[in-house]
C-alpha positions as CSV (number, residue, x, y, z in Angstrom):
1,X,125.2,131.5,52.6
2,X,128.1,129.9,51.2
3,X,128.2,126.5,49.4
4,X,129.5,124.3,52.4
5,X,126.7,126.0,54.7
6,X,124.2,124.7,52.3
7,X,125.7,121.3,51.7
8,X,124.9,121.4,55.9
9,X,121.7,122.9,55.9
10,X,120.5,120.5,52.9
11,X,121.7,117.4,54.9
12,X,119.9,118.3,58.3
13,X,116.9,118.6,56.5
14,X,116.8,115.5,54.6
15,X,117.5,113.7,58.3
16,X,114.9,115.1,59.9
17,X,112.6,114.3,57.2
18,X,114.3,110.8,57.4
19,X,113.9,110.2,61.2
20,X,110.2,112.1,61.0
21,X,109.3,109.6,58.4
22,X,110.5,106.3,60.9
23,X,108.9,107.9,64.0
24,X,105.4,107.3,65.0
25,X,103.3,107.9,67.7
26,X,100.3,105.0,69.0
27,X,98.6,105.2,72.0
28,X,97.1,102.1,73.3
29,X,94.9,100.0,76.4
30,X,96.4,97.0,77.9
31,X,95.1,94.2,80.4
32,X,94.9,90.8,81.5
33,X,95.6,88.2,84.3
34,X,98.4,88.5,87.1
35,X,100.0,85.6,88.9
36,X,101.9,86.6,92.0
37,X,103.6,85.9,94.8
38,X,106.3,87.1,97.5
39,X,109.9,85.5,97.6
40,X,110.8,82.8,100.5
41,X,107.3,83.1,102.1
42,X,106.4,79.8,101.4
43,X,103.1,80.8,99.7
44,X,101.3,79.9,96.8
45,X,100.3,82.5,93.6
46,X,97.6,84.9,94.0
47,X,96.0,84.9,90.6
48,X,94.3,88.6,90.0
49,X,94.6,91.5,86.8
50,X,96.2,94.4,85.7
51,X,95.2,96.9,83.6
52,X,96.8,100.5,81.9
53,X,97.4,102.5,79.2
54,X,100.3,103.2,77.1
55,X,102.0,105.1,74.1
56,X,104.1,102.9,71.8
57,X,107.2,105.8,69.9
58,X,108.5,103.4,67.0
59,X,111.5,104.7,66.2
60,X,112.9,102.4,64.1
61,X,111.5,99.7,61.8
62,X,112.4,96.9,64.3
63,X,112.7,99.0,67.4
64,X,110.0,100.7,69.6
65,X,110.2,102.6,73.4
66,X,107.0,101.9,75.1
67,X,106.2,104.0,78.4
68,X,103.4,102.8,80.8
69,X,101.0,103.1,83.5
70,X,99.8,100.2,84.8
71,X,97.1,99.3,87.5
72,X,98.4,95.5,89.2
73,X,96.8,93.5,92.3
74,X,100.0,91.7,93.4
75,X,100.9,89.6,97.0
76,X,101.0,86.0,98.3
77,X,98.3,83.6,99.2
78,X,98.4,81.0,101.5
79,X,101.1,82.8,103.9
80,X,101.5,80.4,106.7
81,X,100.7,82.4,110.2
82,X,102.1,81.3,113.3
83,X,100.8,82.7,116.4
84,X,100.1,82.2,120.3
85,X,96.4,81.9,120.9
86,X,95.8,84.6,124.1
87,X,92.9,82.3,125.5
88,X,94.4,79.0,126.0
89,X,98.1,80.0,125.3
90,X,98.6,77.0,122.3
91,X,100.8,78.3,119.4
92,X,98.5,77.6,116.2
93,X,99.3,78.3,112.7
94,X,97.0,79.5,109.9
95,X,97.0,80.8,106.6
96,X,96.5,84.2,105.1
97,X,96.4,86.1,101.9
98,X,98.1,89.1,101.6
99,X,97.1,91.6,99.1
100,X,99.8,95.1,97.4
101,X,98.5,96.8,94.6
102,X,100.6,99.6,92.7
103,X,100.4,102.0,90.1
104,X,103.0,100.9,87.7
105,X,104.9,103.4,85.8
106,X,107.3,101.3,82.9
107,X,109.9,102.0,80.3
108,X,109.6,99.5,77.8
109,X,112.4,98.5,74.6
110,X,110.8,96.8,71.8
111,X,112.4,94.7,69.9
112,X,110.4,93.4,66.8
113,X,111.4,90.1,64.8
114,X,109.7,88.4,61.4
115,X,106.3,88.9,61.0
116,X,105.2,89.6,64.8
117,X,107.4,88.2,67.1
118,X,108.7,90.6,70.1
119,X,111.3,90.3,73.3
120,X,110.0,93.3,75.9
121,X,111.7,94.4,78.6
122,X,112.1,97.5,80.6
123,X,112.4,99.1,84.3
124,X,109.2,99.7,86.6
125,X,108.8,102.0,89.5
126,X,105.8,100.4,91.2
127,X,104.1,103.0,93.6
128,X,101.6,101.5,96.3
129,X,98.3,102.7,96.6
130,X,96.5,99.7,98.8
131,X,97.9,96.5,101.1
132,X,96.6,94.7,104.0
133,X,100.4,94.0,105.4
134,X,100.6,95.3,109.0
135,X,103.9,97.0,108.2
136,X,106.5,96.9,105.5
137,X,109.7,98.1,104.9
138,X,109.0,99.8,101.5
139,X,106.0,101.4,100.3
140,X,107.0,101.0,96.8
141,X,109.3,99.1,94.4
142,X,111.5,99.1,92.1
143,X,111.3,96.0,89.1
144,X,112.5,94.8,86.0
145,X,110.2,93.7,83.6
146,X,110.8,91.2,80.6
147,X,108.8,89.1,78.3
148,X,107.4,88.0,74.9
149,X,104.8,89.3,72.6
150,X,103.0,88.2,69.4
151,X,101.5,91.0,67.4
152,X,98.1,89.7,65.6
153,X,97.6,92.7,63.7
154,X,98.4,95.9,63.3
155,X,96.6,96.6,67.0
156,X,96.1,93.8,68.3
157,X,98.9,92.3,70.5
158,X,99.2,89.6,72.9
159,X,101.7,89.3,75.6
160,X,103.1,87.3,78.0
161,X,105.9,89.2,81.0
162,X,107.8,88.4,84.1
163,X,108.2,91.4,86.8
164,X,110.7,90.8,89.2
165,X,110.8,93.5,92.4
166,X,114.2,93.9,93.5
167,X,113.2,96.1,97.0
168,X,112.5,94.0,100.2
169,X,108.7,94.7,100.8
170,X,108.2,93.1,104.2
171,X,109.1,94.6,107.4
172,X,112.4,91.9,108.4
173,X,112.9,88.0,108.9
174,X,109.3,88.3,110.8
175,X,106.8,89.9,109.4
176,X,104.2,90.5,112.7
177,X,101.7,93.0,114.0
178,X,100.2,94.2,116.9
179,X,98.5,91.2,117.9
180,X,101.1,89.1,118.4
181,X,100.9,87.0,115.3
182,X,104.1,86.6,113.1
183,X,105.4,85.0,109.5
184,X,108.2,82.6,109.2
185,X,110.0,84.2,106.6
186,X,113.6,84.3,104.6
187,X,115.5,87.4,104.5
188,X,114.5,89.0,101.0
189,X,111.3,89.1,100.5
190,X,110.5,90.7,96.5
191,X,107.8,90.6,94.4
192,X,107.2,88.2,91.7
193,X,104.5,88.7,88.9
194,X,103.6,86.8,85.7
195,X,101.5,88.8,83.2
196,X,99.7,87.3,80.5
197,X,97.3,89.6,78.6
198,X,96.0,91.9,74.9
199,X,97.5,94.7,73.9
200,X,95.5,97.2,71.7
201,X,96.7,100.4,70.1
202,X,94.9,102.8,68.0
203,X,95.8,104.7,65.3
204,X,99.1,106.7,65.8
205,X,100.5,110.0,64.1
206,X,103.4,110.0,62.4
């Protein structure tokens, strides 16, 4: 092996023992409280939970990716029904809940600053495994996700997001059913969900 070979093969290993000595690997639980709703529904928040695991890569000092699976109850409550009554034939209005929960699958950049501080954010695909909606012109989403984090110890994190859907999830202008009833609604409907929750991780490799 000549002397420029070596010089290579010499450098390459002290990298990889640099970026081996940077990287490390913690797997982790998350939960907490969900507060949600659907766009131009005129609804109020559905409070509810989420829950999921996760497996923080810190790559750099300051820098982590974070992917995740994520359990979350999202929807509306309160969605204002309008419908014709078939016995008497008086239009009457009511009020329902309604109820999507996905399986959340995230890419999350962390960006650590001073002590604990964090900014989060990362795309979701959001795959539906329940709903009570009648029909719905996505079964699944896609989502943005940013927020802020405090980390309390060296497991212990607590966090605070906004996940915004960017897919329509309601059938059109009108969400109905079969029975005649029907939602005055605007044209986009998305999903909107506020996460506030703990973060644990426990011990990693390097």
């Amino acid at each position: 092996m000549n002397s420029k070979k070596l010089f290579l093969a010499i450098v390459a290993f002290f990298a990889l023992q640099q970026t081996q000595a940077q990287f490390s690997f913690k797997p982790g639980l998350r939960g907490g409280f969900t507060f949600s709703t659907i766009s131009e529904t005129h609804s109020n928040y559905k409070p509810s939970f989420y829950v999921g695991g996760f497996a923080e890569l810190n790559i750099k000092k300051h820098y982590a990716l974070q992917p995740e699976i994520t359990y979350t109850r999202q929807g509306s409550e309160d969605v204002t029904r309008n419908y014709t009554d078939a016995n008497s034939g008086i239009e009457r209005t009511e009020r329902r809940d309604l109820q999507l929960d996905y399986l959340s699958f995230a890419l999350i950049n962390k960006f650590t600053f001073g002590p604990g501080l964090q900014i989060q954010f990362g795309p979701a695909l959001d795959v539906l495994v329940a709903d009570n909606l009648a029909r719905r012109k996505t079964y699944n989403d896609l989502a943005f996700i940013t927020g802020i984090a405090y980390k309390l110890s060296s497991n212990v994190t607590i966090e605070a997001r906004v996940k915004k859907g960017l897919l329509d999830v309601l059938d059109s202008d009108y969400y109905h059913n079969d029975r005649n009833d029907y939602y005055f609604f605007g044209d986009y409907n998305t999903n909107v969900n506020f996460q506030i929750g703990i973060s644990y991780s426990f011990e990693g490799k390097k």
